[in-house]
N, C-alpha and C positions, 0 to 999 in steps of 0.2 A: 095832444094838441101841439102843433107847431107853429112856433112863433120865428115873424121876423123882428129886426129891430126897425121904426117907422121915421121915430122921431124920440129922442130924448126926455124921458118924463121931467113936468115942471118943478114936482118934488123927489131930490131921491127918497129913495124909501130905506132904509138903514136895516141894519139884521136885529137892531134892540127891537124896530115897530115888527118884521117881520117875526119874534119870537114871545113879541107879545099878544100876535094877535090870534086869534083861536083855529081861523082856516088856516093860516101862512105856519104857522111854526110844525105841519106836517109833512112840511116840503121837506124833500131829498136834499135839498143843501144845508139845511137846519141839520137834519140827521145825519149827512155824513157829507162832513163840511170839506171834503175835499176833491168833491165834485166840481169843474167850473161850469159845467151844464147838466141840466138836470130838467125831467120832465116837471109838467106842472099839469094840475088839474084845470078843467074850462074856473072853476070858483078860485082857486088860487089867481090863473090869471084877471081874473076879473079884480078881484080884492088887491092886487100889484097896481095893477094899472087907475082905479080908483082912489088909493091912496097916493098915486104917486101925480095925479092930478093931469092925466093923461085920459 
């Protein structure tokens, strides 16, 4: 999935919530944090964007 960026989400979502949460801490940035882009799953994006109140 590719994403643009639309609008600035209302919450950021920090890497503590993203490695705590069960879908997000299987991203490619979690794991090899020296990625600045990295794909993401349709479920990752959805759970980014829900939590970030977007």
């Amino acid at each position: 999935m590719e994403l643009e960026p639309v609008k600035p989400l209302k919450t950021p979502v920090t890497l503590e919530v993203i490695k705590a949460n069960a879908v997000l801490r299987e991203m490619k940035l979690v794991r090899q944090s020296r990625l600045s882009v990295s794909p993401l799953t349709e479920a990752q994006s959805e759970k980014l964007l829900k939590l970030g109140g977007g």
